[in-house]
C-alpha angles and dihedrals in degrees: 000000000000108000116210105225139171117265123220095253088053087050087045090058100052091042085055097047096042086055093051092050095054080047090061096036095049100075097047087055093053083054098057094041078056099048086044100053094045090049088053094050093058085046083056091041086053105053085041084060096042084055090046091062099047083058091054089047085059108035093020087237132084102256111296140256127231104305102175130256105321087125134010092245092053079088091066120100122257081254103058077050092065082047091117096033090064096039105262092109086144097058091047090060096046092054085051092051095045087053099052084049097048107021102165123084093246098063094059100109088067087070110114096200091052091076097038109106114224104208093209091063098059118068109235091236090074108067090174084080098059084087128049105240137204115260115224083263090058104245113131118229139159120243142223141198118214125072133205107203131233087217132317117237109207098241092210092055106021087234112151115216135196115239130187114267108119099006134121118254085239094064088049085096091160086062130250105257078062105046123079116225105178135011136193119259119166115218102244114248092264081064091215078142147057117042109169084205116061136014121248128171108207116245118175099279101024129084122269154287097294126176099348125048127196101221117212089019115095096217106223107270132155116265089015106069110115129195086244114046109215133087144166130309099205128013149122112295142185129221097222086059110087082195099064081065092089103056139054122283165131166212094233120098114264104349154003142257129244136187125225126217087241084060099248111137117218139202113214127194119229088235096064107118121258095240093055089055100046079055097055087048105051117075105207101032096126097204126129112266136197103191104225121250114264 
């Protein structure tokens, strides 16, 4: 009895064809890796804002920036702040108590909480954050992702503005649904910056920025220190360039995502113009705004 089977070159074909189609494939399910990661990120932006106002119903202010040595734990980030108002009271506690047991700077690397990773403040599109590294100086830390401001500087004009880290919701005067309160900043690879835990303007020889940017005004750091200084507040970035560190963005395509005091959660496109942003950033400008289309 004679049996039907497949030749080589028949096998060949659907091989072929198989390959083409998870060529095809492939790209659209990147895409929706992509969509989904960026979606994940403003669900993460979000939760981080509602936080942000459970703190201001109990200190009057959004969480606060740096304000200097009044208590051993002034020297934690605005987001070991939001610690108990995103269920890591205990965490909170134990940062506290580490603080009070190894005041100085330099003993910053005894912390427990500096090396234990919080898995809200990492985008999911950055898979790199789900472990605590090792920064070019040894110390082990967790990152994170997204970054409040001290204040922004409009890079065209030189104009500082007042954002809204630390303030009170009266002083928003632009409004809240037009004022930015976080953006997304990925640490570089050398992981010099980006600890959740603690903030650190960067200096020539010290970590950073971590926690806080100053968007439009290049910080002091070794290898990024222009002749002009200032630099851009919002725009593509690699994570084998230390310098991208000092401005806003992200591993999404074509833009980034920023949350507004009101809790609203925006894409923006790379393309959107550096005064609009200082704008969005300020919260006192004053001036009229059309918010961009996503």
């Amino acid at each position: 009895m004679r049996r039907n089977g497949v030749t080589l070159v028949e096998t060949l074909v659907v091989l072929g064809a198989i390959g083409m189609l998870l060529a095809l494939a492939l790209p659209a399910i990147q895409q929706v890796r992509g969509v989904a990661d960026r979606l994940a990120c403003q669900s993460n932006m979000r939760q981080i804002v509602v936080a942000m106002h459970h703190y201001h119903n109990d200190h009057q202010v959004l969480p606060r920036r740096w304000f200097g040595f009044d208590a051993p734990e002034a020297r934690l980030s605005w987001m070991a702040h939001l610690l108990p108002y995103i269920e890591q009271n205990s965490l909170y506690q134990m940062a506290k108590e580490d603080f009070r047991s190894y005041p100085g700077t330099g003993q910053i690397g005894l912390h427990r909480a500096l090396s234990t990773v919080v898995k809200l403040y990492a985008c999911p599109a950055d898979a790199r954050l789900r472990a605590a590294h090792s920064d070019p100086y040894g110390q082990l830390g967790a990152f994170a992702t997204y970054m409040g401001m001290i204040m922004a500087q409009n890079p065209n004009t030189g104009r500082l503005h007042a954002t809204a880290m630390g303030v009170n919701l009266a002083e928003i005067v632009d409004g809240t649904s037009n004022t930015v309160v976080i953006g997304e900043r990925p640490p570089p690879n050398s992981f010099v910056a980006g600890w959740w835990y603690v903030d650190y303007l960067c200096s020539p020889s010290h970590r950073g920025p971590s926690a806080l940017l100053w968007p439009g005004f290049l910080t002091p750091a070794v290898g990024c220190w222009p002749d002009c200084r200032r630099t851009r507040l919002f725009g593509p970035g690699r994570l084998d360039n230390p310098c991208d560190r000092f401005h806003f963005w992200s591993l999404h395509s074509g833009g980034s995502n920023f949350a507004f005091v009101d809790g609203s959660v925006r894409f923006l496109s790379y393309r959107i113009g550096e005064d609009t942003l200082a704008a969005l950033f300020a919260i006192n400008d004053g001036a009229p705004l059309t918010l961009p289309d996503d």
